[in-house]
C-alpha positions in Angstrom: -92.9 22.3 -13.7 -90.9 25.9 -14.3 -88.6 24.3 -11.2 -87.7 21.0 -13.1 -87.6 22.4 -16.5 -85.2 25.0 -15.4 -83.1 22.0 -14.5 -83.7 19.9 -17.0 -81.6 19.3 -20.5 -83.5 19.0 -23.9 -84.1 15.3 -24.0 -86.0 15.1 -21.2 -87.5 18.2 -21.7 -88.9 16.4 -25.0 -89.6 13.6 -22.9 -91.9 15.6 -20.6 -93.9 16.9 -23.4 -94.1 14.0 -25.1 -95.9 12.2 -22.0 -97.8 15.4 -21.1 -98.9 16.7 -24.3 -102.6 16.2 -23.7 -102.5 18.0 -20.4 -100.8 20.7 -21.4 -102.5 21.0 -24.4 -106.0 21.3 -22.3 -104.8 23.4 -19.2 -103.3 25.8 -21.8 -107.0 25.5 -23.9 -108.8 26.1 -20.4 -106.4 28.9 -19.6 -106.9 30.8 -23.2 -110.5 30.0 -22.9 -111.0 31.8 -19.2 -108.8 34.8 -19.9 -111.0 35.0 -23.0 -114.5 34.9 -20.7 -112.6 37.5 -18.3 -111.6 39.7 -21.3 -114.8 39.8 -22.7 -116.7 40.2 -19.7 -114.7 43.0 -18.6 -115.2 44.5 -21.7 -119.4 44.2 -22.1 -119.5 44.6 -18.0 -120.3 47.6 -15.6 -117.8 47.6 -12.7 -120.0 47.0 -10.2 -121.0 43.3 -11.9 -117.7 43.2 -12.6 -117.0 43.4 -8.7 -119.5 41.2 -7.8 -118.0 38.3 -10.3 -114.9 38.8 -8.8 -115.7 38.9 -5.1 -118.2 35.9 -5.6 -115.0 34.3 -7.4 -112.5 35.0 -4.3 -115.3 33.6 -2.0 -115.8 30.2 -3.8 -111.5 30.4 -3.9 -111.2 31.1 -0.8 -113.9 28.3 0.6 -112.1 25.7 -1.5 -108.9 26.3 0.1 -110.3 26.1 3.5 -112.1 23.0 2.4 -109.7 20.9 0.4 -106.0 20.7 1.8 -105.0 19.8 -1.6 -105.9 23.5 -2.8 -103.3 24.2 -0.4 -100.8 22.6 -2.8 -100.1 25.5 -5.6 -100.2 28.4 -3.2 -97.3 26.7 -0.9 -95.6 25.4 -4.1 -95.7 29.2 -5.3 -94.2 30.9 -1.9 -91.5 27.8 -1.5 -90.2 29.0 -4.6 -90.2 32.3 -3.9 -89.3 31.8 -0.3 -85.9 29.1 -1.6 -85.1 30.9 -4.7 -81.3 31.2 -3.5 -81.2 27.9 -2.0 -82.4 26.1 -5.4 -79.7 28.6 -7.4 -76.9 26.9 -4.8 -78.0 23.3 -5.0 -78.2 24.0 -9.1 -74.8 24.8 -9.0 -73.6 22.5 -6.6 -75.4 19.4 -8.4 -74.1 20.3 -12.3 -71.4 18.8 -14.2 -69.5 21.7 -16.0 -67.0 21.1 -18.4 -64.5 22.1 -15.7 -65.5 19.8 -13.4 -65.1 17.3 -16.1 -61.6 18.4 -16.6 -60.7 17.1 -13.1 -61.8 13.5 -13.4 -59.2 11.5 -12.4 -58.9 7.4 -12.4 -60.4 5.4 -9.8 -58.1 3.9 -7.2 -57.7 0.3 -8.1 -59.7 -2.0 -6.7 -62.4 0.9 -5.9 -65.4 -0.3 -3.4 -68.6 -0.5 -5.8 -71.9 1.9 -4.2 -75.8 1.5 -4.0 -77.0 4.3 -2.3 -80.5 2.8 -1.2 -82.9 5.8 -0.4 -86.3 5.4 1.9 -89.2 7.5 2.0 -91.2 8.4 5.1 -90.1 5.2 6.8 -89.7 5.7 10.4 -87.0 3.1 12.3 -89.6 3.0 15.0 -91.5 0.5 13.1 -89.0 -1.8 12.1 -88.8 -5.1 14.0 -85.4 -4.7 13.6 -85.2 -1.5 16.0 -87.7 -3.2 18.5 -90.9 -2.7 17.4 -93.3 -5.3 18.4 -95.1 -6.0 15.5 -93.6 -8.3 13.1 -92.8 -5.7 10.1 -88.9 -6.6 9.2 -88.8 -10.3 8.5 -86.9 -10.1 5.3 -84.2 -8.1 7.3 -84.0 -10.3 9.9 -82.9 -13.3 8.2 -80.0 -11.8 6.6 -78.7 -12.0 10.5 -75.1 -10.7 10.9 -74.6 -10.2 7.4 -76.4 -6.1 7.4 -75.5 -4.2 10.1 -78.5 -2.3 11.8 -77.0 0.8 12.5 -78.7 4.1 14.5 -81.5 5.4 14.4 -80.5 8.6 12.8 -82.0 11.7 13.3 -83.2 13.3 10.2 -81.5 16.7 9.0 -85.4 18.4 8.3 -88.8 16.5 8.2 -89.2 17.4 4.5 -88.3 15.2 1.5 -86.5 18.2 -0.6 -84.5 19.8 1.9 -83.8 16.0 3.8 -82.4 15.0 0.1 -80.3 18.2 0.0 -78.9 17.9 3.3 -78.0 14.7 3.2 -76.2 14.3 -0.6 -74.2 17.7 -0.8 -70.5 18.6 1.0 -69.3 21.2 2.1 -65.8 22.5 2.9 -64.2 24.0 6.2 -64.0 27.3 4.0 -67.4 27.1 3.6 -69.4 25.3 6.0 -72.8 26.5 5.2 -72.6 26.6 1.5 -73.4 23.4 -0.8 -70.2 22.9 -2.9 -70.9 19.8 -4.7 -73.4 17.0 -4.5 -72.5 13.4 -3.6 -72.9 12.5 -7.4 -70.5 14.9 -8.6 -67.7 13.8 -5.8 -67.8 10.8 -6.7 -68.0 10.7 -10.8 -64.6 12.9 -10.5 -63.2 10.2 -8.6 -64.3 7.6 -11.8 -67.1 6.4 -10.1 -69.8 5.3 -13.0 -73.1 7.3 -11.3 -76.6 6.8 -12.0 -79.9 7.4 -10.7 -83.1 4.6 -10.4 -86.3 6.1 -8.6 -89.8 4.7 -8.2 -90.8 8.5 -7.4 -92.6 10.4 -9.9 -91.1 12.2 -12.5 -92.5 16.1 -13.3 -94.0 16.1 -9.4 -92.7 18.9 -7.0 -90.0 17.1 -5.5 -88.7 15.9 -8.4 -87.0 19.0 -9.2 -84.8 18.7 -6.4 -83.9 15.3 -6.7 -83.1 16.3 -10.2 -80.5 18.9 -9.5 -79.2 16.5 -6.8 -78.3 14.0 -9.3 -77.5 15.9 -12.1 -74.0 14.7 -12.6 -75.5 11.1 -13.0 -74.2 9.9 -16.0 -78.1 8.1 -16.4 -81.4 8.7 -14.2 -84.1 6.4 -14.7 -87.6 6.6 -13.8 -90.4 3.7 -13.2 -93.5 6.7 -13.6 -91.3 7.4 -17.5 -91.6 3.3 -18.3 -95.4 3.0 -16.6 -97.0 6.6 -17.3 -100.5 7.0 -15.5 -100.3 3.3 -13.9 -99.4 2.4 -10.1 -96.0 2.7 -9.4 -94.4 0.1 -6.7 -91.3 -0.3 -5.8 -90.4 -3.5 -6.3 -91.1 -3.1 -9.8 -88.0 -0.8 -9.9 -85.7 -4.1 -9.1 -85.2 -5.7 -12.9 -83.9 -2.2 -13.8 -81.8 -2.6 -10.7 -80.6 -5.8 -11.5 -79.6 -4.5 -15.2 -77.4 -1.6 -13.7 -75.5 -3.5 -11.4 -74.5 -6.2 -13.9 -73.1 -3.3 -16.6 -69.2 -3.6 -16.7 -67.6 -0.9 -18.4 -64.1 -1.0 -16.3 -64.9 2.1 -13.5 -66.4 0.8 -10.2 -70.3 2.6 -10.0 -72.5 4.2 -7.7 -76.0 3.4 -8.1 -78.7 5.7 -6.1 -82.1 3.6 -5.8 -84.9 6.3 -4.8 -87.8 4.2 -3.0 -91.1 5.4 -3.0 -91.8 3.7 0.2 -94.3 4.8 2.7 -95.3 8.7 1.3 -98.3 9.3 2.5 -101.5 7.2 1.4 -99.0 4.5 2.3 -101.7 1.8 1.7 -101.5 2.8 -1.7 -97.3 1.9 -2.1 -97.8 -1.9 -1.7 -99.6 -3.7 -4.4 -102.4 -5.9 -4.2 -100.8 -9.2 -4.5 -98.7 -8.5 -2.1 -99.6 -11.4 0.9 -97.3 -10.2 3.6 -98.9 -8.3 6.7 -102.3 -8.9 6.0 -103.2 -8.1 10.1 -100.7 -5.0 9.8 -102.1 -1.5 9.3 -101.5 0.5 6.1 -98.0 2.4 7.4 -96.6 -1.1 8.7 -98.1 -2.8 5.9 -96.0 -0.5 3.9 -92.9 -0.7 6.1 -93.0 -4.9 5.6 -93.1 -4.2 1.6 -90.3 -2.0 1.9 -88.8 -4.7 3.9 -89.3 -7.4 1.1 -87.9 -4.9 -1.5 -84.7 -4.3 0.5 -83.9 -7.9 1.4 -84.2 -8.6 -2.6 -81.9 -5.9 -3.5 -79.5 -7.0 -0.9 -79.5 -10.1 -2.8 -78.7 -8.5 -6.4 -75.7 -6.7 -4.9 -72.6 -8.3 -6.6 -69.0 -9.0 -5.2 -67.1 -6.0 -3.8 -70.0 -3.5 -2.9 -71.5 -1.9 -0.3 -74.9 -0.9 -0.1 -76.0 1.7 2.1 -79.9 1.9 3.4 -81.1 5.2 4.8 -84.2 7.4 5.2 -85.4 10.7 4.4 -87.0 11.2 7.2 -89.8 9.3 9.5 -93.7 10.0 9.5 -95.7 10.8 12.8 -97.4 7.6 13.0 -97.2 8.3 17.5 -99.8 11.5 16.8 -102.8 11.4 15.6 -102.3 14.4 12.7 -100.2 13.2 9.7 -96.8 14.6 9.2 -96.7 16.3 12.5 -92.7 17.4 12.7 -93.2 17.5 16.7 -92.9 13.5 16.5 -90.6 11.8 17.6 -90.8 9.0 14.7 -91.2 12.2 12.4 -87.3 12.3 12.9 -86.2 8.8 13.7 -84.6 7.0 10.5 -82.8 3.6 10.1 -79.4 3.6 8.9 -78.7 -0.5 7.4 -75.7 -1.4 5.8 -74.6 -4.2 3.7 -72.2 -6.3 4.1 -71.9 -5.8 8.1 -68.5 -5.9 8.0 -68.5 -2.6 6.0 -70.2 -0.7 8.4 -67.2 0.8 10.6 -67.5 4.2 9.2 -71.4 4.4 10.0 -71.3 3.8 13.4 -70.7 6.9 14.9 -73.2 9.0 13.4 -76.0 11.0 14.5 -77.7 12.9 11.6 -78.3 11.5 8.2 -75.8 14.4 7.1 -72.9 12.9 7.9 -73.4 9.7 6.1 -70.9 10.8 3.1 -68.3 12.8 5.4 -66.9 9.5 6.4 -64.4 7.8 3.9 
């Protein structure tokens, strides 16, 4: 929360407080309430029952951990920060729009190519029907036939959403090669590009703070879990707010960035019930064929004079038997799709996911 309010303006720091207010209203009532018991105990207390409480305390803490991996969760979250303090202060900078980066917009080139930016989660290229997989998982892909080209499989930049995201949408220059200079969003709104952001992932959750400060410069962000708070989110419900951004007009070609939710984690959980496809499939390549039936009904919203451009954050080690095991092979392999076919010429000599926006 401290990471994505830091990087956050006031309206949707009102936002979050108006959809939270109940939580934070009770963690802070539990917090006051505790310090309160520990004050007072302290107080009334001899040190040695006061040493017992504690120790008793660090032993129930410290069995918890060990027995829930989601106690993990706040302790990792704590030491990331600590641990990529300077890298979140560079990708801050390199993701805001200043005034003086305002004051070097210039005109789009007439006729300027129109962008959807089409990002996966988790979804590994080595269960795609499209890439050879056996199972039937891409069928939606497959009938749009030669018009998408099936470019890759790409190897993922790092096996973590945050830094993948990172990676892949910030440049660099040849005077500084290891430094993020400016996100995607903000190279392209100087150029006149209208940017915005659409993501079925949730809003306030850890990751979010980077993808925030990625898309900063986005003249609008959207978010499904802001529209639906507390209720399933899928992705296909993201596509009428798809559809409604692509059909603006307001004289500048645009760059829309669709974040999927995909197949992240508990991937039975991304497809909803009603969904009839895959029904003999297992969860991930359930998952996968949903994703599938998403992308082949955006392909179908994009208008006249756009490319769309389908890649992944990186894969998920569905050839081990541990979850998110970043010695898998499918843990790095991503599909790189791109629509219409003939647009793909730039694409199809890459390797990494971060050198999808180094090519014109």
């Amino acid at each position: 929360w401290f990471l994505l309010l830091a990087t956050s303006d006031s309206c949707e720091i009102a936002e979050f407080v108006s959809l939270y207010a109940v939580r934070l209203l009770s963690a802070f009532g539990l917090l006051a309430a505790v310090a309160t018991f520990v004050v007072l105990f302290a107080i009334r207390s001899r040190p040695r029952q006061l040493g017992l409480v504690m120790l008793a305390f660090f032993v129930y803490a410290g069995a918890r951990i060990y027995t829930c991996g989601k106690a993990w969760k706040p302790l990792y979250v704590a030491y990331d920060m600590v641990r990529s303090s300077a890298e979140y202060a560079e990708l801050g900078k390199a993701g805001a729009w200043t005034p003086e980066r305002a004051a070097l917009v210039c005109p789009a080139p007439e006729g300027a190519t129109n962008l959807v930016f089409v990002i996966g989660e988790s979804l590994t290229s080595d269960r795609m029907s499209v890439y050879g997989y056996g199972r039937e998982t891409t069928p939606g892909l497959a009938s749009l036939e030669d018009r998408i080209a099936v470019l890759g499989p790409l190897r993922t930049t790092h096996p973590d959403t945050a830094r993948a995201l990172r990676m892949m949408l910030t440049r660099a220059t040849c005077e500084k090669p290891d430094k993020a200079v400016e996100t995607l969003p903000v190279f392209l709104r100087q150029r006149g590009y209208r940017t915005s952001l659409l993501s079925a992932q949730r809003h306030w959750e850890r990751y979010c703070g980077v993808e925030q400060m990625i898309f900063a410069a986005c003249e609008s962000k959207f978010y499904l879990s802001d529209r639906y708070p507390g209720q399933p989110l899928y992705d296909g419900c993201l596509l009428p707010y798809v559809k409604d951004e692509l059909s603006r007009r307001d004289g500048r070609p645009f760059a829309v960035f669709v974040h999927l939710s995909g197949s992240h984690f508990s991937p039975q959980d991304r497809v909803p019930p009603h969904f009839s496809g895959g029904e003999t499939l297992d969860a991930y390549d359930r998952s996968v064929r949903y994703t599938d039936d998403v992308l082949a009904r955006l392909i179908k919203l994009v208008p006249e004079k756009t490319v769309l451009v389908f890649v992944s954050d990186h894969g998920e080690s569905v050839d081990c038997p541990e979850w998110r095991n970043v010695n898998s092979h499918s843990m790095w392999r991503v599909p790189l799709l791109v629509y219409p076919a003939e647009a793909s010429s730039p694409f199809r000599s890459l390797v990494a996911t971060d050198e999808i926006w180094y090519n014109p």
